[in-house]
N, C-alpha and C positions, 0 to 999 in steps of 0.2 A: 397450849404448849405443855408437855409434860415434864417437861424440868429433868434435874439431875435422877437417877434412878437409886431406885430408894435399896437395892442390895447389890452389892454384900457391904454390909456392913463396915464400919471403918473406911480406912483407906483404902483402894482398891489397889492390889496387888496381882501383876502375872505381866501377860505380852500375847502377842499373837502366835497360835498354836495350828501348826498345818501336818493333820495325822495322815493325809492321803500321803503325804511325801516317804512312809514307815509301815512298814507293813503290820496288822492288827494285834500280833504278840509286844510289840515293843510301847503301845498305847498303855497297856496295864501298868508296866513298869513307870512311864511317864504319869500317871495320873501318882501312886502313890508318892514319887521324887517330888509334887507339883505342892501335896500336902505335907513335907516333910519343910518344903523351903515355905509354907506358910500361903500361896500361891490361892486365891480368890476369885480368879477374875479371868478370861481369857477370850480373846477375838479368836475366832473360831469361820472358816469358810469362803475366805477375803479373794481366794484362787480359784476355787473349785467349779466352775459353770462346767468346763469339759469334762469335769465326774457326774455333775447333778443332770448334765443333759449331754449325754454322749452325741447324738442324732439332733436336729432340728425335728420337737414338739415328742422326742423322747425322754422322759423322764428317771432319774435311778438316783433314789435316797434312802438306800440302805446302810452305807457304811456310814453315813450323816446321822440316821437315826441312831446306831450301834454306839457313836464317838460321845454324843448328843447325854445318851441317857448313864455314860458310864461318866460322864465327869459330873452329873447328879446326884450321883451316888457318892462321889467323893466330897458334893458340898460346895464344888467350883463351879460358877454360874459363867454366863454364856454371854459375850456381845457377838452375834449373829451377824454376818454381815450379805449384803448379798454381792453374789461376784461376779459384779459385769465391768471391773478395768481389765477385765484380762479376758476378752471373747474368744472363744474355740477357734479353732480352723476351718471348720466345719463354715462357719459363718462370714467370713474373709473369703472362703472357695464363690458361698453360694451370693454373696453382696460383692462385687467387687467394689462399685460405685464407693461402699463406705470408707474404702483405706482411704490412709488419712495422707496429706500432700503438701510437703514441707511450704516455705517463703519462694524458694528457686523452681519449682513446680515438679518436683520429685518426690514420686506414689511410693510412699514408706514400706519396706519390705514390713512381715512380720518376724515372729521370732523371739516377740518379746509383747512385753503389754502395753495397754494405753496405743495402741497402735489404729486407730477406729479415728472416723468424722465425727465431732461432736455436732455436727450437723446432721448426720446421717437419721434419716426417717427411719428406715430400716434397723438401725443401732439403737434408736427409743422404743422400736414395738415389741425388737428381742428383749431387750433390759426391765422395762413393764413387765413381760410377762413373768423372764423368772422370777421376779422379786415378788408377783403375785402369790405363785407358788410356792415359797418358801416361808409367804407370811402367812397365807392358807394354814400351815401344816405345823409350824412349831409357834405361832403368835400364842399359843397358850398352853405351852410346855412351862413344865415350873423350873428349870433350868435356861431358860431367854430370858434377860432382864434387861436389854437394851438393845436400837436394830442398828447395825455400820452400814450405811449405803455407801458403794465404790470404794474407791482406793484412792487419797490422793488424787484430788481433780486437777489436772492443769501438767500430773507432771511431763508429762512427755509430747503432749495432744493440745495443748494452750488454747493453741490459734492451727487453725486446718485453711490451705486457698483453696481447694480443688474447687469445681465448680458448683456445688450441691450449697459447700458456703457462701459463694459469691449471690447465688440465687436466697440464700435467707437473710445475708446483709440488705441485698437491697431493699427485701419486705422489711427489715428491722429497721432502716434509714426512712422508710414511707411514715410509720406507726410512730415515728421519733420525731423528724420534721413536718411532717404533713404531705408538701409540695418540693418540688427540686427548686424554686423559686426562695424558699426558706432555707434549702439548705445550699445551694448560692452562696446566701447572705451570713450563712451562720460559721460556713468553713474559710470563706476570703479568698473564692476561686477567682477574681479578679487577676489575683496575682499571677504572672506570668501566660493569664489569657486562659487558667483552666475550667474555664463554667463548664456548665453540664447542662445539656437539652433535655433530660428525661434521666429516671432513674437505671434504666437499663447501659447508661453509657459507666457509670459508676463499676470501677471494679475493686476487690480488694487490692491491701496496697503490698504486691506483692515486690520481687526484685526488678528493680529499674535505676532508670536515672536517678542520679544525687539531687534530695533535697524535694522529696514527695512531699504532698501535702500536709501538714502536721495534724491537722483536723481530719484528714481523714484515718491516718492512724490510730490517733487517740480514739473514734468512735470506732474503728475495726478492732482497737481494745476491750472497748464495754461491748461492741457486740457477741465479742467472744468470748467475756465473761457471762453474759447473760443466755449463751447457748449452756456452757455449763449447767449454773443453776437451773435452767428447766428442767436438764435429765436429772436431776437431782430433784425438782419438784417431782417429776411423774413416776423415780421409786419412791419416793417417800409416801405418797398418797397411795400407792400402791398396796402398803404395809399397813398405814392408817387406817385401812376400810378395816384389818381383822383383829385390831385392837389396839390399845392407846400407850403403849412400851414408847420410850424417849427415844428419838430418834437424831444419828450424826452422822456427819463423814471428817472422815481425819484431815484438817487443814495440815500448814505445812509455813507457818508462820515463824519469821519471815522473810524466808526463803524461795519464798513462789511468788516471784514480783507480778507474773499474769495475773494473777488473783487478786481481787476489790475484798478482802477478807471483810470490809465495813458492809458489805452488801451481801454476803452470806451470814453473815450475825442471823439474824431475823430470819434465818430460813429453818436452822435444827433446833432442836430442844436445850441441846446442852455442845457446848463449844468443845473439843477436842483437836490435839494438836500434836503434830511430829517433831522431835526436834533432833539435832545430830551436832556435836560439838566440829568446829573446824581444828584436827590435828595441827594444821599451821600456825596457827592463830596462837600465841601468846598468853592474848586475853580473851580466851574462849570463855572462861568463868562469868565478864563480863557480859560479852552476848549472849551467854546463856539469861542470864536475868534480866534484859532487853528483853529476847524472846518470851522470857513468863511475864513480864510485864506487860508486852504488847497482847499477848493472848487473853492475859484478865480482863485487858480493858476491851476487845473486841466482844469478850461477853459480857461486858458490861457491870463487870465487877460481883458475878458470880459464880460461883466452884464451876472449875473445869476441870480437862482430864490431859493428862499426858499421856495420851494413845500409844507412840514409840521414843523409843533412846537407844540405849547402844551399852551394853555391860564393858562393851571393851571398843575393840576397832572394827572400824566399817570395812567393806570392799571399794566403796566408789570413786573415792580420794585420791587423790597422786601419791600420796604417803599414809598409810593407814599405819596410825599408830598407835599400840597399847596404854588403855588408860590405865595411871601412877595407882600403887596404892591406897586407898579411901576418894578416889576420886571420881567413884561410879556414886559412893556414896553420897557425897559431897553433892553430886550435881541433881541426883534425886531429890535428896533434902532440900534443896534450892529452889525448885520446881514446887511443893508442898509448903515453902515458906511464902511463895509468892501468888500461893491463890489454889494449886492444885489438889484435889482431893482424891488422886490415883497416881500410882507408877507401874506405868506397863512398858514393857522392852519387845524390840522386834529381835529375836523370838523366842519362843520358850527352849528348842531342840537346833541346834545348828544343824543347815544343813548338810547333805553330800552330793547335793546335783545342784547345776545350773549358776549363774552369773554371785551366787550372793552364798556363795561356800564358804567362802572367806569371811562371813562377816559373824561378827561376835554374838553369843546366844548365852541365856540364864543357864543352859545347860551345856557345856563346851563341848568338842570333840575329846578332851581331856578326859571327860565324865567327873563323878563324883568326888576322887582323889586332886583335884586341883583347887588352886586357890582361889580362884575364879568362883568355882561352886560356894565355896565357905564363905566369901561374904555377898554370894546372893539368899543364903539362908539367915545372916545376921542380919542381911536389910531388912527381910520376912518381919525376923520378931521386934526389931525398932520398931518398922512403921507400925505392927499391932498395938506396943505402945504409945503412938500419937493419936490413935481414934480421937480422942477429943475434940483435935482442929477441924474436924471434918465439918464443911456447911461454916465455917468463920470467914470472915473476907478483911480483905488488904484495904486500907485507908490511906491515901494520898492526899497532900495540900498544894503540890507541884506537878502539873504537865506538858508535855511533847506534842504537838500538834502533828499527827501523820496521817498522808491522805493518798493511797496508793494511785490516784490520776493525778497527782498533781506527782508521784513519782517515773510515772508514765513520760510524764509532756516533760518534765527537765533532764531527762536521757536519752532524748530525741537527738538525730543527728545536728549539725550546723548550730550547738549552741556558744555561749561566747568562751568556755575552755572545755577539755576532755576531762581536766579536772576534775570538772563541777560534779559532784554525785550525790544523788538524793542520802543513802546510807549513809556515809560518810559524815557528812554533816550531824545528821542526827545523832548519830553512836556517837560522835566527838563530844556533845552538849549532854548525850547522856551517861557519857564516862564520866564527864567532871561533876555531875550529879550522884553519880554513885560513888565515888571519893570521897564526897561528903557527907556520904550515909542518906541522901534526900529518895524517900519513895517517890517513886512516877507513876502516874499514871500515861497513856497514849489517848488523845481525843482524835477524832475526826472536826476541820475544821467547822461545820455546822452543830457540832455540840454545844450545848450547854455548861459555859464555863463559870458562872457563877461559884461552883462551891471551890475554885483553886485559888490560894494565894497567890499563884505564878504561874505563868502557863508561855512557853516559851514554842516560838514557830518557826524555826529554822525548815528552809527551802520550803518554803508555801509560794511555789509557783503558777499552780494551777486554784485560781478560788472562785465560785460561783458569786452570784450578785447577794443572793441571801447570805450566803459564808461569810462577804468581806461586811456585811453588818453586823452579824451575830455576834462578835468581840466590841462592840460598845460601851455595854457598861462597862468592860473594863478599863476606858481610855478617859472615866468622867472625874477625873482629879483624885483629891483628896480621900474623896468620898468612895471611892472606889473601892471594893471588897477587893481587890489584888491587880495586880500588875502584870499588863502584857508586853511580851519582848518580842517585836518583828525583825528577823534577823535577811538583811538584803544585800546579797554580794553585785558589788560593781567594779568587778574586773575588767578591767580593758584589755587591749589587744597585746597590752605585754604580760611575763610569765611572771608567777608569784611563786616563790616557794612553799611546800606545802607545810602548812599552819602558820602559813605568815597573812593575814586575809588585808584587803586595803586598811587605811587606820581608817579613812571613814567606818567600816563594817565594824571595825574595832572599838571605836567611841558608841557606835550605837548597841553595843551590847553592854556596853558598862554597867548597865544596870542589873546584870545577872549576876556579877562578878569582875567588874574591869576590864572584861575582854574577852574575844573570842579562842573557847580553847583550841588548842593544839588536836591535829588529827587523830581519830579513834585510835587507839592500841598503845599512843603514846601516854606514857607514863606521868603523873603530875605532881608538883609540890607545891605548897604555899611561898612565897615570899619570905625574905628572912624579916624581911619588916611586916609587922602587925596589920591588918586589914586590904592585904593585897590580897585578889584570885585568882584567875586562872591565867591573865594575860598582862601584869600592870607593869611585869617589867620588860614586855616587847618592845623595843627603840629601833629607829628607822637607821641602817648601817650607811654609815658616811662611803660616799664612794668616792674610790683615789681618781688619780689625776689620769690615768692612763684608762680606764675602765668603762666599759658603753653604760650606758645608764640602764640595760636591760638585761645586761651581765647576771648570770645566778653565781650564786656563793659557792655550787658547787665545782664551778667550772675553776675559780681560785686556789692552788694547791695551799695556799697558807691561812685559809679560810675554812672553819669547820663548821661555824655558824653565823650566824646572817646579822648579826649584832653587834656592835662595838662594847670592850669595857663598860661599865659604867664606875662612877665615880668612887676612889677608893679601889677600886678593883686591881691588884697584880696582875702584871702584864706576863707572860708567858706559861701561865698554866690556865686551868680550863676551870669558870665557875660559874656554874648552873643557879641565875638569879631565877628563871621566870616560872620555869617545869619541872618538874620531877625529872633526873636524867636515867640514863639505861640503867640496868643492876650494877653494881662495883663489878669492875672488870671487864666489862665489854666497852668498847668506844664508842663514843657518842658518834651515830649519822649526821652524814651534811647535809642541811638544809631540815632537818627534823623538826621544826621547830621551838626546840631549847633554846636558852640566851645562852650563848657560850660565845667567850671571850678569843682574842686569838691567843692559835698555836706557833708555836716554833716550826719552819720547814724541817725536816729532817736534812741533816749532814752529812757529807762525805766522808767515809774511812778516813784514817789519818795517811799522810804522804811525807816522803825525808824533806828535810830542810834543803834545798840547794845549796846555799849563800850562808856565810857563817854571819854572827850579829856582830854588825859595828861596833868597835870599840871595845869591845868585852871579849873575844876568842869564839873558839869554837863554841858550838851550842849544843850541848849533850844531849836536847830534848827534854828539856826541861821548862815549862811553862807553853804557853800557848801561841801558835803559828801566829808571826806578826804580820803576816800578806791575811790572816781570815781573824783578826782579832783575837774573840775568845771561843767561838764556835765548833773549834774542832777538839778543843777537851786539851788533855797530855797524851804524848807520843811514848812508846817506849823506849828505853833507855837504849842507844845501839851499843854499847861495850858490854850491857850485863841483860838487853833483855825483859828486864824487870818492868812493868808500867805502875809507873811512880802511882800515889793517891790522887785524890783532889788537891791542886794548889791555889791559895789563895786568890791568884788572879783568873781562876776558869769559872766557868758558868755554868758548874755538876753539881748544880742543888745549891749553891753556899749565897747566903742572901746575908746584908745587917742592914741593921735595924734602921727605921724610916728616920730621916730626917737629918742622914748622916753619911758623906758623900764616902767614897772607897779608898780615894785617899786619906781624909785624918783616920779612918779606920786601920787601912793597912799604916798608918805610923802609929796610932798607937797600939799595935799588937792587938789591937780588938781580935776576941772570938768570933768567927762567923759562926754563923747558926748552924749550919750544916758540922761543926768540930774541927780540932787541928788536923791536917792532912798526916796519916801514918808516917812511920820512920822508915824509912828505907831499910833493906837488906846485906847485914853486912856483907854476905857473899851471896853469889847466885847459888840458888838450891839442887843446882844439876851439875855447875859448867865448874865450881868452885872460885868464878873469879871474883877478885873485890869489889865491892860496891862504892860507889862514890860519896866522897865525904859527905858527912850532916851538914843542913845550910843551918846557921844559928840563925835565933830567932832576932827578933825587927826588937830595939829598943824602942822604948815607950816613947811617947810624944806629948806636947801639951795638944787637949783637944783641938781640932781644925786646923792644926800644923802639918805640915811636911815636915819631909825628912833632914831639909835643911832649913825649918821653921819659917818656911813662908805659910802664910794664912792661903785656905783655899776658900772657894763661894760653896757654902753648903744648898744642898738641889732644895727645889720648892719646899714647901711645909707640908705634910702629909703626904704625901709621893714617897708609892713604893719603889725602891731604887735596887736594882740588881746590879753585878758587876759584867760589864758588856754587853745590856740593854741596848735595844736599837734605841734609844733616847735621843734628847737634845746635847747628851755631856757624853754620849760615843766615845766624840776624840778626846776628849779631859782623861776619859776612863781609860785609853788606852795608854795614853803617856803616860798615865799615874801606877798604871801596870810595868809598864816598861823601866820606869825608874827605878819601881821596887824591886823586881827580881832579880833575884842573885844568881847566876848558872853556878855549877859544881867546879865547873873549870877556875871562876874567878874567886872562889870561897877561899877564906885562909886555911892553913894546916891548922889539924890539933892534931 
């Protein structure tokens, strides 16, 4: 294996560069701009078969050689690649057999790339050969310093049914099981009566009835991963025969779930990877160091490359949107913090034709006058000064167990929720690790876990017999070099809110931090109490008397989150005991996982009094509707208009203090917390009419008295007590409102 390539020097800096797309005057220009932004390095070829071979077994490498030797001259060296994801027309006319043939059994038009059977015989002898040619003719150019086979394996091409695939599954099924009598017994065709006489009854498992074989899927998985890697073995050896340049092809981690990326490791020299932030996503910063995380660790925790990124916004998204200022930066740097030893962008020159015009380049449509350009040239001279990190690697004492068959088999249809998602889970466990500043590493579960403190296996559904041994020493007590965490959901057949997991799932992670965190993207906090993490103040919500027991919280309008108070807690506002809540200002989602207290329903506009109040006169609208308590606030005044302030007996923010019922408060003049309610208006400010007299204020009392000194029961000890709480003293509360208020009508003159 030839390892990382030993130039250009430093960090490798540039993207991929397609000069066939520009006619040969604007190549000069692009080479000098390439050395002004600092630019090093550059994929070169990645499209081109229908230039290098116009004709099937014609050849034309002139403009290759031309492009070739002028960015030699400039000092910019060459990842070469050769370009068979994107096969002529020419070869689609004369193979038909190759096109490639969806799940539903429809022959993919062309028109675009990756369009081909990765099955197809005829696709391997065309692909061998150019790549022959190409390693023939520049493997000892001083300008090649590394070889790209293909494009992104997997992205469009995965899994092919047509029949050419069906005919090498089942030779792949023979070399696997042996006998149809073993694989029988290994898939559990028992079930519903589906054995198999011979291997030719076997077919892929294309669109059918619900609830195909799971086993035979998962194996129509790895055989479709394993058709990949061979055409990948037979360019690679192809290039090998005419010299020993490190040899890759750009994964796409991990974003290309068809792909076993643990089983391509050991195929290239050096691990390279695409990555593209998701615009929607929040916490794209997040995923992003997920994604270089998992990339170090598929090589094994040596320098890779960040083959593509994105300066700005992509074309292929629902919403493509411009990345913030410093934030191309940002995500570079991120990528080189966590193992990478290059930053390449797709592409160097934005295009003007076809599906990816739109999509953002080192060099913009804008050109050199934008802002865009000026901090691709300050990236230049950063990274020039980080050479140093280059060939240093990332140290972890913490990891993630991820094993893309075992992400296979748990997204399989008929599992026991839609829920359940392999990603999901994991980013949730590796969010609440990266909050805490803890490096990961990503194992596969046959690794060697030895050197981790922690190593933590959320959705390990799929484990070989040697797999579920290999974690041993970590389960021998004391003695144990670290601690493993088997994380196993058992949800039944009724509905969980999301990041609320059963409490069984929840006690057995305690040992990472008290609980299972909350859904990836969700935001987290510690505890206000000392030694809580990520889940200790999740508490199981009491359910009322009228409610199905599988009732979700969302369906409750006076329900925002899934949790009752806890103790001490104020009743009517919102206090995030367990998770970090949204940013200030946005509302917290229901059922998000947070511990949030309840809400208040919201209430009806205010309505006129019918009925004037007994005993006392008319009611000017002053204090609070006695048919809804205190919930509708103060009415405006009907003679002036005017809507009065907060009055002591409304529930607009004015709270006192604990342990101190509203009666002896309202007698003895106590301040609410919220201030004395404004003075009214001597006149109205438009209509000039008078305002209603000043109510004078309440004389003071001996503490816990009324108004006419009877003693009242003061509320429990420690209970926070509001004025017209849905509480147990309701009605205390309202009579004691009722007593106190004085209308304008019945106030004496001054």
């Amino acid at each position: 294996m030839a390892g990382y390539p030993v130039l250009p020097e430093g960090i490798a800096y540039g993207g991929d560069y397609n000069p066939e797309q520009w006619p040969e005057e604007v190549w000069r220009e692009d080479v000098r701009l390439m050395r002004e932004a600092g630019v090093n390095l550059v994929s070169l070829g990645i499209f081109t078969w229908s230039q290098l071979e116009p004709a099937e077994g014609v050849h034309d490498f002139g403009k290759l050689d031309r492009i070739i030797d002028l960015l030699d001259g400039a000092g910019v060296k060459v990842d070469l690649a050769t370009p068979t994801s994107s096969p002529p027309a020419w070869f689609r006319t004369a193979y038909p057999a190759s096109r490639l043939v969806d799940r539903e059994g429809h022959v993919i038009a062309g028109g675009s790339r990756h369009s081909f059977c990765p099955s197809s015989p005829e696709y391997a002898a065309a692909s061998e050969r150019i790549a022959g040619r190409l390693a023939a003719r520049y493997a000892a150019h001083p300008a090649v310093v590394m070889w790209h086979v293909h494009n992104e394996y997997g992205w469009a091409n995965a899994r092919c049914y047509c029949e050419t695939s069906a005919a090498a599954f089942r030779e792949w099924l023979r070399e696997r099981h042996g006998d149809v009598a073993a694989l029988n017994a290994a898939w559990g065709t028992t079930f519903w009566g589906l054995t198999y006489g011979s291997f030719e009854e076997v077919e892929p498992p294309r669109l059918g009835p619900a609830g195909q074989l799971t086993a035979l899927q998962l194996d129509y998985a790895r055989f479709s991963v394993d058709a990949h890697i061979a055409n990948f073995r037979r360019e690679r050896d192809a290039v090998r025969r005419f010299g020993a340049l490190p040899v890759t092809t750009n994964f796409m981690i991990p974003n290309c779930e068809p792909m076993d990326y643990w089983r391509w490791a050991g195929e290239v020299d050096v691990v390279s990877n695409d990555h593209y932030l998701d615009a929607g996503r929040a916490d794209g910063h997040i995923e992003l160091a997920m994604a270089a995380d998992l990339t170090r660790s598929v090589a094994g925790g040596r320098p890779w490359m960040l083959m593509e990124h994105s300066t700005g916004a992509v074309n292929w998204q629902p919403r493509n949107l411009a990345k913030r200022p410093g934030e191309m930066r940002r995500n570079s740097l991120a990528h080189v913090a966590r193992g990478s030893d290059s930053v390449l962008f797709f592409q160097w020159r934005a295009s003007r034709h076809g599906a990816e015009k739109f999509h953002s380049a080192m060099l913009p449509h804008a050109g050199t006058d934008s802002g865009l350009w000026r901090d691709v040239v300050a990236l230049g001279a950063e990274l020039r000064g980080l050479a140093g990190v280059r060939g240093s690697r990332v140290e972890a004492e913490v990891a993630l167990v991820w094993d893309w068959e075992s992400y296979w088999a748990l997204e399989l249809e008929w599992r026991p929720s839609v829920d359940l998602r392999f990603r999901e889970r994991v980013e949730a466990f590796y969010e609440a690790l990266w909050r805490e500043h803890v490096t990961v590493d990503f194992v596969h579960p046959s690794a060697d876990l030895s050197a981790y403190r922690l190593v933590v296996a959320p959705s390990s559904y799929l484990l070989t017999e040697a797999s579920g041994k290999k974690p041993a020493p970590l389960r021998r007590g004391r003695r144990s070099p670290g601690r493993l965490v088997l994380l196993r959901d058992r949800r039944r057949e009724r509905h969980h809110p999301p990041g609320r997991p059963p409490r069984r799932a929840a006690r057995r992670a305690r040992p990472v931090g008290g609980g299972v965190p909350p859904p990836a993207g969700e935001r987290h906090r510690r505890c206000r109490r000392r030694g809580r993490g990520w889940g200790r103040g999740f508490r199981r919500r009491r359910r009322g008397p009228d409610e199905h027991p599988d009732e979700h919280p969302d369906e409750r309008p006076d329900l925002v989150g899934a949790d009752p108070p806890r103790r001490g807690a104020r009743r009517g506002r919102l206090h995030l005991r367990a998770g970090r809540g949204p940013p200030r200002g946005d509302p917290p989602r229901a059922g998000s996982g947070h511990c949030l207290v309840r809400r208040d329903r919201p209430r009806p506009g205010p309505r006129p009094d019918p009925r004037p109040d007994p005993g006392r006169g008319p009611r000017p609208g002053l204090g609070p509707d006695p048919r809804r308590g205190s919930r509708l606030g103060l009415r405006p005044d009907p003679r002036s208009g005017v809507r009065p302030g907060p009055h002591p007996g409304s529930r607009r923010g004015l709270r006192f203090r604990r342990g101190r019922g509203p009666a002896g408060a309202a007698a003895r003049g106590a301040r609410p917390r919220g201030g004395l309610p404004p003075a009214w208006p001597a006149r109205h400010p438009r209509t000039g009419a008078p305002g209603p007299p000043p109510v004078p204020a309440q004389p003071r009392r001996p503490a816990g008295h009324g108004p006419g000194g009877e003693r009242h029961r003061p509320p429990r000890r420690g209970a926070a007590h509001r004025i017209g709480d849905r509480t147990g003293r309701r009605r205390r509360g309202r009579r004691a409102r009722r007593e106190h208020m004085i209308s304008p009508a019945a106030a004496p003159a001054t």
